[in-house]
Residue frames as qw, qx, qy, qz and C-alpha x, y, z in Angstrom:
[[0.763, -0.229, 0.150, 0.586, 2.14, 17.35, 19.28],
 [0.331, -0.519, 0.322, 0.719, 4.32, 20.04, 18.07],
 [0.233, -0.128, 0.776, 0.572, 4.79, 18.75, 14.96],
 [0.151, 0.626, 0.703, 0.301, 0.66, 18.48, 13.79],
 [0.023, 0.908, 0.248, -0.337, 0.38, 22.05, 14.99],
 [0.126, -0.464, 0.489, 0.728, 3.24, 22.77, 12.83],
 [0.064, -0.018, 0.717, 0.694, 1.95, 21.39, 9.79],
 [0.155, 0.698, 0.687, -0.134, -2.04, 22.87, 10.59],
 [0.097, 0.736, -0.021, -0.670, -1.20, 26.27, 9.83],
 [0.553, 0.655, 0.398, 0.327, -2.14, 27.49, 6.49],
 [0.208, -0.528, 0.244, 0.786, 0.61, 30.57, 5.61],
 [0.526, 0.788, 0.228, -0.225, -0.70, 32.83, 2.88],
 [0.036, -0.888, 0.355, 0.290, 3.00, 34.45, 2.29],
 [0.888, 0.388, -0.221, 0.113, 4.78, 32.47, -0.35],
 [0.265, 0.642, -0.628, 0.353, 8.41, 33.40, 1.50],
 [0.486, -0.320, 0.670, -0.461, 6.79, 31.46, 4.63],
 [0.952, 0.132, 0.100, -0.256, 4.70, 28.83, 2.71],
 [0.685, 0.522, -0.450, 0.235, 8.58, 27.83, 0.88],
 [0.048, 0.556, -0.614, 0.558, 9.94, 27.63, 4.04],
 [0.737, -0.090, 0.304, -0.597, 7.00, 25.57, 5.65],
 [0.858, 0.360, -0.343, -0.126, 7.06, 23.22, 2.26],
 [0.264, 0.691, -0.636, 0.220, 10.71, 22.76, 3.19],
 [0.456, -0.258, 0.685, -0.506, 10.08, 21.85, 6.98],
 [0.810, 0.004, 0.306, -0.500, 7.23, 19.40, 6.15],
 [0.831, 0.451, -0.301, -0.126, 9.11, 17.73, 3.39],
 [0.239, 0.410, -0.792, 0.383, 12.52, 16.90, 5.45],
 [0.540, -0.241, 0.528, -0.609, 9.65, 16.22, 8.58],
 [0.923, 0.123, -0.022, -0.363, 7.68, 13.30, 6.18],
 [0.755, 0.472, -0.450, 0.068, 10.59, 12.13, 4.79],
 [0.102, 0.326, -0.807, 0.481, 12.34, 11.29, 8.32],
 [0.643, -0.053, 0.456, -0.613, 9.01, 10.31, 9.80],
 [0.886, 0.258, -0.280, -0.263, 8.49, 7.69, 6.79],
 [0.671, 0.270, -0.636, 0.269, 11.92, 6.31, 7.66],
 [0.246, -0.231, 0.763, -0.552, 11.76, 6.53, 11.81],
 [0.743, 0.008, 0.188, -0.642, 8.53, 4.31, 10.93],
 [0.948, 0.187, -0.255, -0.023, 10.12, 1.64, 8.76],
 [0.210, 0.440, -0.743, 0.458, 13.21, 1.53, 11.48],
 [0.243, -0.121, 0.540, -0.796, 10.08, 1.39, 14.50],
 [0.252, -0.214, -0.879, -0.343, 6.83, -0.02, 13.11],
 [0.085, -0.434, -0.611, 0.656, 4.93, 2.29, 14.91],
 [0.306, 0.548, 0.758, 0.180, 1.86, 3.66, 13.54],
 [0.155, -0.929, -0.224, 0.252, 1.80, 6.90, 14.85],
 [0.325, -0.610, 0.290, 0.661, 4.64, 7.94, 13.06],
 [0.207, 0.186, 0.715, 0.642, 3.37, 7.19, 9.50],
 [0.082, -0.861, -0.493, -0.095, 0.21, 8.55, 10.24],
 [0.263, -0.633, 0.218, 0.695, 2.80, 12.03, 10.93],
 [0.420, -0.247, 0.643, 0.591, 4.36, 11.34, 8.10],
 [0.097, 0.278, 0.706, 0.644, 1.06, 11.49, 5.85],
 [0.002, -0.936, -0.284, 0.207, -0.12, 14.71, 7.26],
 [0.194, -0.550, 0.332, 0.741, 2.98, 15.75, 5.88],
 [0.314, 0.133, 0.797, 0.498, 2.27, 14.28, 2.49],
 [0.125, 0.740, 0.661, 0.025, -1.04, 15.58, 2.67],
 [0.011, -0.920, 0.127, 0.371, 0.09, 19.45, 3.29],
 [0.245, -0.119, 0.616, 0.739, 2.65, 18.78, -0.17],
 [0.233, 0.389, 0.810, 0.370, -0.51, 17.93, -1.95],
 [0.200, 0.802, 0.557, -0.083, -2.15, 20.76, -1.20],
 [0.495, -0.568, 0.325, 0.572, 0.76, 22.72, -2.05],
 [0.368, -0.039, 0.732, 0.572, 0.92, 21.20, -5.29],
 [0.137, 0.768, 0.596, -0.189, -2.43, 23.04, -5.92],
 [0.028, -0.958, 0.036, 0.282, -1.04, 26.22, -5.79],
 [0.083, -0.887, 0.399, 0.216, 2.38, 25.21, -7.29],
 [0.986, 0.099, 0.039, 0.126, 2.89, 22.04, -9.31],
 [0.749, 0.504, -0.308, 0.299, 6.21, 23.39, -10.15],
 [0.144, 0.641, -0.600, 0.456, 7.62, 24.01, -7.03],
 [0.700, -0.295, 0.438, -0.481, 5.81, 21.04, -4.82],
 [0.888, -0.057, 0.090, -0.448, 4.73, 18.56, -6.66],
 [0.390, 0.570, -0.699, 0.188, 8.24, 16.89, -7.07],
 [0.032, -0.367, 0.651, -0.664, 8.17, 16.74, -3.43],
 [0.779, -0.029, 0.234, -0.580, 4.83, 15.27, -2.98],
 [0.791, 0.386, -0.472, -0.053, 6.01, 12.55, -5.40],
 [0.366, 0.332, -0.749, 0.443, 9.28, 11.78, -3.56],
 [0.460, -0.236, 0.621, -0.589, 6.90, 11.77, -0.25],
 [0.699, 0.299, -0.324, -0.563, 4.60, 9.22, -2.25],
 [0.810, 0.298, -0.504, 0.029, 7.12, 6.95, -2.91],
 [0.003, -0.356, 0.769, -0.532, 8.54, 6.99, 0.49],
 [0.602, -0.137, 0.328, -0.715, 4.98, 5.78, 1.56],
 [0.818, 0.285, -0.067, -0.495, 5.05, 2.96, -0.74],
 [0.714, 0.270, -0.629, 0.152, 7.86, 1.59, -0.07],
 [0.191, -0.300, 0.673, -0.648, 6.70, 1.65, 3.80],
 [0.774, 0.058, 0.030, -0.630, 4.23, -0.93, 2.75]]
């Protein structure tokens, strides 16, 4: 889909990677909730490839990511 080829690329450029972050973080965070509206599986499993591309984020940038990884986190946990 679209969406996993969007969030395979690895950008090097920090003006694209902040812009990426952005995308993936509004993408998890609606995918977490179109899953607990749907109960489809395939859309959480989205949703934590987004989570996953924060975390590695947060690698490179605890202070600008790892907020965001959090807040994806907790979206996951309360989809349990």
């Amino acid at each position: 889909s679209v969406l996993l080829q969007f969030l395979a690329h690895n950008r090097v450029d920090w003006t694209l990677m902040f812009g990426q972050s952005e995308c993936t973080y509004i993408f998890g965070l609606t995918l977490f909730w179109i899953f607990r509206e749907s109960k489809e599986q395939h859309w959480k499993d989205a949703a934590v490839k987004a989570k996953e591309a924060m975390h590695g984020w947060t690698k490179s940038s605890k202070w600008n990511f790892e907020h965001k990884f959090f807040l994806l986190d907790a979206e996951e946990n309360f989809c349990d």
